[in-house]
C-alpha positions as CSV (number, residue, x, y, z in Angstrom):
1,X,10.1,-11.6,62.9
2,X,8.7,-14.9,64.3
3,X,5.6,-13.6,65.5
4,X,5.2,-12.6,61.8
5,X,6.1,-15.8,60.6
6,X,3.7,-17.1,63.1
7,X,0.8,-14.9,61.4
8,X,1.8,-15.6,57.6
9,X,1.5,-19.2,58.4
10,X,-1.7,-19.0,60.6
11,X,-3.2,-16.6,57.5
12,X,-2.3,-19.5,54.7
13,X,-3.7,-22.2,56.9
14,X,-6.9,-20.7,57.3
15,X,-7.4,-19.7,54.0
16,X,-6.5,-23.3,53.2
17,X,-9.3,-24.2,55.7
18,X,-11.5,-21.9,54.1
19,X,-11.2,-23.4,51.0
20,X,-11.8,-27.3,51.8
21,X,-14.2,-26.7,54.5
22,X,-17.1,-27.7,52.2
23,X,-14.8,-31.2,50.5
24,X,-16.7,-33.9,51.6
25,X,-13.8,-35.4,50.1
26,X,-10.2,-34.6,49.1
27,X,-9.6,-37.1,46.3
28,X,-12.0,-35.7,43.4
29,X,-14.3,-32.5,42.3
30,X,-16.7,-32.5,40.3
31,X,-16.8,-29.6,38.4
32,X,-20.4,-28.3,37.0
33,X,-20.9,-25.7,34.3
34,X,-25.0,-24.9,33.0
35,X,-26.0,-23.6,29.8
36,X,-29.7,-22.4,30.0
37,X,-32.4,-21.2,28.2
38,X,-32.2,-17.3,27.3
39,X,-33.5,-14.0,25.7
40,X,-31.6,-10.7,24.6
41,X,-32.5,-8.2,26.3
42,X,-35.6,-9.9,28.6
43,X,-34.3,-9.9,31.9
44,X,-37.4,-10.9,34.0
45,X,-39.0,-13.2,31.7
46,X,-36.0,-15.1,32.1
47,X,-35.3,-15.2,35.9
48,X,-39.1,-16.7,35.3
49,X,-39.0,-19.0,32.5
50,X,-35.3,-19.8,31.8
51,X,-34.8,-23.7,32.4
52,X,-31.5,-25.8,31.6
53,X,-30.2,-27.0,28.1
54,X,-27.1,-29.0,28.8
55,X,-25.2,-29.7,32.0
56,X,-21.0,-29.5,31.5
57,X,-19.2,-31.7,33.5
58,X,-15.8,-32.2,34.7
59,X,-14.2,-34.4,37.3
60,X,-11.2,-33.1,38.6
61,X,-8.5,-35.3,40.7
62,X,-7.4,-33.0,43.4
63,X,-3.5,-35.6,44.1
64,X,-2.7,-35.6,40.5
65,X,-4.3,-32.7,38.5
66,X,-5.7,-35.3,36.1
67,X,-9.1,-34.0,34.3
68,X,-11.6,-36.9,32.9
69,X,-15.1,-37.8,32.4
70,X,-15.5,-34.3,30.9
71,X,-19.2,-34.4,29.4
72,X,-21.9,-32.3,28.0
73,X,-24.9,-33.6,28.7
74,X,-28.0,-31.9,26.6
75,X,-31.0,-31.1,28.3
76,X,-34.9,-30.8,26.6
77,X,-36.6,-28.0,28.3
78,X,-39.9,-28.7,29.8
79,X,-41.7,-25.4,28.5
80,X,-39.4,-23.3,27.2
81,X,-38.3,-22.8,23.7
82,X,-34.4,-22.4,22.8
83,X,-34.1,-18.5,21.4
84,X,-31.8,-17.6,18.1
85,X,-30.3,-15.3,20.8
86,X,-29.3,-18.2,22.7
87,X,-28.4,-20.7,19.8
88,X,-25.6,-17.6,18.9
89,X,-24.5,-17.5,22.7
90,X,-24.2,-21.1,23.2
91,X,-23.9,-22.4,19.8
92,X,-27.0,-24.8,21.1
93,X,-29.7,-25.4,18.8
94,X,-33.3,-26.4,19.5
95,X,-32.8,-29.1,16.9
96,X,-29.8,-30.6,19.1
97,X,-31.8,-31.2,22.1
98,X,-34.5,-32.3,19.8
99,X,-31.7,-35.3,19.0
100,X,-29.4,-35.6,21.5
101,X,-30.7,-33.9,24.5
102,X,-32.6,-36.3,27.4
103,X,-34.8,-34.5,30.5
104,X,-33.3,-33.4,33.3
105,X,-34.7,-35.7,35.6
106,X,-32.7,-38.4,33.7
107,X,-29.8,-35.8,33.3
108,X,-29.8,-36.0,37.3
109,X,-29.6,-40.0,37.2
110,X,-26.3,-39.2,35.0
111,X,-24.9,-37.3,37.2
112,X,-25.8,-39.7,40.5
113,X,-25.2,-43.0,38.1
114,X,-21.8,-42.0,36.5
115,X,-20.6,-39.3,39.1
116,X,-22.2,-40.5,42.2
117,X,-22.9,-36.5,42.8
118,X,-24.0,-37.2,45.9
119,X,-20.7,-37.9,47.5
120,X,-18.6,-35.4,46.1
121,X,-17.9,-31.8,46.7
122,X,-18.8,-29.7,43.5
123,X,-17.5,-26.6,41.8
124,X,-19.0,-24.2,39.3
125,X,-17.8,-20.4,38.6
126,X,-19.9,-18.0,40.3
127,X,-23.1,-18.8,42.3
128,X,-25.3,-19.2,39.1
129,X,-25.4,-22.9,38.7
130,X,-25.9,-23.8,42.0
131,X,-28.7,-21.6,42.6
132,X,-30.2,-22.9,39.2
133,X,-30.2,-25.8,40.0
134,X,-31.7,-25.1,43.6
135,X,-34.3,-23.8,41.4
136,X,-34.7,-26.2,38.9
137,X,-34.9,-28.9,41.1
138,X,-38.2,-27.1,43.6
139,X,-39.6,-26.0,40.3
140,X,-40.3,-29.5,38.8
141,X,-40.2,-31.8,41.9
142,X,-36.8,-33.3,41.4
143,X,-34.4,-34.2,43.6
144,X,-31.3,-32.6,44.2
145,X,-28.3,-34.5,42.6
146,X,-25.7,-32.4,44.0
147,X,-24.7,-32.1,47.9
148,X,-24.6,-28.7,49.7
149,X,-20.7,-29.1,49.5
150,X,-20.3,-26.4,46.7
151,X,-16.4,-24.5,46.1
152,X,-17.2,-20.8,44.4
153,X,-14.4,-21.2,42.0
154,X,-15.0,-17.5,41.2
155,X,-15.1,-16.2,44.3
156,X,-11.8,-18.5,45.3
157,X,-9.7,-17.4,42.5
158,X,-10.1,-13.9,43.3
159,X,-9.1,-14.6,47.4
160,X,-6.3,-16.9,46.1
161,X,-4.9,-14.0,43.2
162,X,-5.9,-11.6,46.0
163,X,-7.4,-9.3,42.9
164,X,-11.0,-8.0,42.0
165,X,-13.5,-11.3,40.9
166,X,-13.4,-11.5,36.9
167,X,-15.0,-13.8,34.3
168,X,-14.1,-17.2,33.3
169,X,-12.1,-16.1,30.4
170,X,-10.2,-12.9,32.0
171,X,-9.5,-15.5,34.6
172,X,-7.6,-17.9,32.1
173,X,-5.9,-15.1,30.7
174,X,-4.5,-13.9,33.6
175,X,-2.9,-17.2,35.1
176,X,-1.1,-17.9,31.0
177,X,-3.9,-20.7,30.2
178,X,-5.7,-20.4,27.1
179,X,-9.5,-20.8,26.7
180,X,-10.3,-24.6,25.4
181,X,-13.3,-25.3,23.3
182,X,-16.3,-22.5,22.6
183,X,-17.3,-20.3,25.4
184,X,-21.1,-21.0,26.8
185,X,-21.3,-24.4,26.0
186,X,-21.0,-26.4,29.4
187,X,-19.2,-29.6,28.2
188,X,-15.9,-26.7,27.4
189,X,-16.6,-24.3,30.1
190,X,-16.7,-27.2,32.5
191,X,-12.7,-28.3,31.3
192,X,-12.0,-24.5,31.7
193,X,-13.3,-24.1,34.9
194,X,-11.1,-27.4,36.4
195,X,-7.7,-25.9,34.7
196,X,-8.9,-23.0,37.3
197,X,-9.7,-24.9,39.9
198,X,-6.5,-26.7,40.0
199,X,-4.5,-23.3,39.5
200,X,-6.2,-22.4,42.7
201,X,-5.2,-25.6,44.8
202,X,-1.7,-25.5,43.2
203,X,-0.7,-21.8,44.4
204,X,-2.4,-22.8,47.9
């Protein structure tokens, strides 16, 4: 009996270790969610031309729960055009960035100006954003406002729930937490995403 006590406590320790290994700090996440560019149906055109339309984010205080700052900032594409496909996905409309969106080199100075990104540990659902952003960045010459201290909340919430991964909105369901907001647009995804991520460090 105690040697299994000794191996359920070792098991929940490491998996504790697993999942602040990247935390450059302990205090605050900031939690990212990316809308991009897209077509229906035109799967290698986009892994070629797909390029960012509006960064959601989320800061999330790890002692307290509290969720703030939550922002969607709109992006102008360099070069590619905002598709009706992707207007009725996102509910983004070429005419909104037009207005309201800025480029995402100064989208980066948000996030390093009013985040300081490049002290925190991020989040996102899934691999996508940060590997978009990876992208992004190489394709036009910008820096990288994010630091290589990246939670998989996706990946995470599957280990923690010990079940098969699942979207953003099967996830929700499943832990009693409604959706918030309109699915696909960052600045909503981004709140979701934090009610997950503090799910996950609650049942830790």
């Amino acid at each position: 009996m105690t040697t299994t006590l000794i191996f359920i406590t070792y098991c929940l320790y490491y998996r504790l270790m697993e999942l602040f290994k990247f935390m450059q700090t302990t205090d605050k996440i900031l939690v990212i969610d990316l809308e991009a560019t897209c077509w229906e149906n035109r799967p290698e055109y986009q892994r070629q031309h797909s390029e960012i339309i509006e960064i959601g984010v989320a800061l999330l205080d790890v002692r307290t729960g509290t969720i703030s700052k939550n922002l969607g900032i709109l992006v102008e594409p360099y070069k590619s055009e905002i598709s009706p496909f992707c207007t009725q996905l996102t509910t983004i409309t070429p005419e909104m960035v037009t207005k309201e969106g800025v480029s995402l080199e100064d989208a980066y100075e948000l996030l390093l100006d009013e985040y300081e990104s490049h002290e925190l540990t991020w989040a996102s659902y899934g691999a996508y954003d940060k590997g978009m952003i990876e992208r992004q960045s190489k394709k036009w010459s910008l820096h990288n406002p994010l630091t290589n201290k990246h939670i998989n909340v996706k990946a995470e919430f599957a280990k923690t729930k010990k079940s098969k991964p699942m979207g953003m909105d099967r996830a929700l369901k499943s832990i009693g937490i409604q959706l918030e907001g309109t699915h696909h647009r960052g600045v909503d995804d981004a709140r979701n995403i934090a009610k997950i991520l503090r799910w996950i460090l609650n049942n830790n």
